[in-house]
C-alpha positions as CSV (number, residue, x, y, z in Angstrom):
1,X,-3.6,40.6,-28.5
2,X,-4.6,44.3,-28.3
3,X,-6.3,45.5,-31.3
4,X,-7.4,48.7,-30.4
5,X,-6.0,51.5,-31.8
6,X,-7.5,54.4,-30.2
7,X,-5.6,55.9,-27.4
8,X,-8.2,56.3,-24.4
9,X,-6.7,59.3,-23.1
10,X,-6.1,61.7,-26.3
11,X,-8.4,59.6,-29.0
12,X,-5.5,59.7,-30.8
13,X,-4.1,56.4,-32.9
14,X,-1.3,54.9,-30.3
15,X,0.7,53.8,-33.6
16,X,0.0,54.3,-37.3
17,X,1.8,52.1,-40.0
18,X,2.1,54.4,-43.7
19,X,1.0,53.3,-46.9
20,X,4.8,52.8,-47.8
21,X,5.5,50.2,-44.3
22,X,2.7,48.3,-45.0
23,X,3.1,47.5,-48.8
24,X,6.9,47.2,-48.3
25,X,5.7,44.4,-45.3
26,X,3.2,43.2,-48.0
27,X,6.2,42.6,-50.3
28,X,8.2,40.9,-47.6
29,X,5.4,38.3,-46.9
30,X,5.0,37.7,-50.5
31,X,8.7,36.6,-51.1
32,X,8.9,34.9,-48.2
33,X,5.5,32.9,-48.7
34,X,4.4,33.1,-45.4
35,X,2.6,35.8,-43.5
36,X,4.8,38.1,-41.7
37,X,4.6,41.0,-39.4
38,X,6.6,43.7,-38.4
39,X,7.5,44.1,-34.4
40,X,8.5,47.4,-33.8
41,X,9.9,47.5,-29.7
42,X,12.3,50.4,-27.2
43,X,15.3,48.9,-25.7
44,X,17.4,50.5,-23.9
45,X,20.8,51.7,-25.0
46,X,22.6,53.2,-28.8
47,X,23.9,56.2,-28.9
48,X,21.1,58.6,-27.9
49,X,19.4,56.1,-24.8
50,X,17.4,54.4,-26.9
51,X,16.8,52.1,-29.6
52,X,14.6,51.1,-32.3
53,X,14.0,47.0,-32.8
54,X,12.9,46.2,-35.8
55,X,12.1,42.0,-36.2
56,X,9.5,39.7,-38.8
57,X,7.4,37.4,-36.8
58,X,5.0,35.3,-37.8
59,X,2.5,35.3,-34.1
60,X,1.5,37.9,-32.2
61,X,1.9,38.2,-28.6
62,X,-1.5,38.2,-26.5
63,X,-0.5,41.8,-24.7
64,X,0.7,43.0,-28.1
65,X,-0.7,46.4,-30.2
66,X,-2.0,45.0,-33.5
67,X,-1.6,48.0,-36.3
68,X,-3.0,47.4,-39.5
69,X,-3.0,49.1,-43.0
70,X,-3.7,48.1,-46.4
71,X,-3.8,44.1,-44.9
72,X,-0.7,44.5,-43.6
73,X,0.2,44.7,-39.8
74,X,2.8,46.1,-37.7
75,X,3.4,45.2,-33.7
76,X,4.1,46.8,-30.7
77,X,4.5,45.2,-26.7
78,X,3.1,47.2,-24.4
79,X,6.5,48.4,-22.9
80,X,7.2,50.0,-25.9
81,X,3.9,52.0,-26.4
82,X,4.4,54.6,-24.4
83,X,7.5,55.0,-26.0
84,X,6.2,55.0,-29.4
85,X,2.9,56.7,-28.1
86,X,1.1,59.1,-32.1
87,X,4.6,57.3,-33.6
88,X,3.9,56.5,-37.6
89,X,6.1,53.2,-38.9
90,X,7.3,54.0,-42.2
91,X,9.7,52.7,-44.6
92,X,11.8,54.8,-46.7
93,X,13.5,53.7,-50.3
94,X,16.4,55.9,-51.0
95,X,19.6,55.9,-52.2
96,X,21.4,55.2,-48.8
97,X,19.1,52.8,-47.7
98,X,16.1,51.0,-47.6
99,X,14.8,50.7,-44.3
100,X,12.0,51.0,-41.7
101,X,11.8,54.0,-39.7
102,X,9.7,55.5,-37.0
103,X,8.6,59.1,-36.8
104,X,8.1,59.7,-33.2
105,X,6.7,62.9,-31.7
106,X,8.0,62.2,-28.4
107,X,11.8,62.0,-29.4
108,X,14.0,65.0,-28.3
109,X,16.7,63.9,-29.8
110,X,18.3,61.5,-32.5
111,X,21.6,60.0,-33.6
112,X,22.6,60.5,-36.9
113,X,21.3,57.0,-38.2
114,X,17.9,57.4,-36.7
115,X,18.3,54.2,-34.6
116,X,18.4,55.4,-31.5
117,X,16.4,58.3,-29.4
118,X,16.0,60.0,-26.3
119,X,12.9,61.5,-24.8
């Protein structure tokens, strides 16, 4: 498993996880009674090229981005990194929905949902 944060070319954090993602992922673990992290990948396809993946695991995979806030953690393979390349995980509370979101800087383009991007 990959824990380093730290881009080597821009010294920038590959992947940030907010205060909101990690105590939401915090909550999740708690209900469940089990650890749990969040995988965050790219496939392609949805509307825009793209796609968000969103699933709860309990293991990481050794080639896997480790993201950790608050004692909470967030994944990401290494397909999907340069993807997701200064992205923040966040999870948003509002009347519509509740759901985990990724702000990504290298998205042109959304759908309407969010879901799905193109670069």
């Amino acid at each position: 498993m990959t824990t380093l944060e730290i881009a080597p070319r821009t010294k920038t954090p590959a992947v940030t996880l907010s205060a909101a993602a990690a105590a939401r992922l915090k909550a999740i673990a708690a209900a469940e009674g089990r650890p749990l992290m969040l995988r965050v990948a790219v496939e392609g396809g949805g509307c825009s090229g793209f796609q968000y993946v969103f699933d709860l695991v309990e293991t990481a995979e050794d080639d896997d981005l480790k993201v950790e806030r608050d004692g909470a953690a967030a994944l990401v393979d290494l397909v999907s990194l340069d993807l997701l390349r200064g992205s923040e995980i966040d999870f948003a509370d509002e009347l519509a929905a509740a759901e985990f979101r990724v702000r990504n800087p290298n998205a042109r383009s959304s759908c309407g949902c969010g879901v799905s991007f193109s670069i």
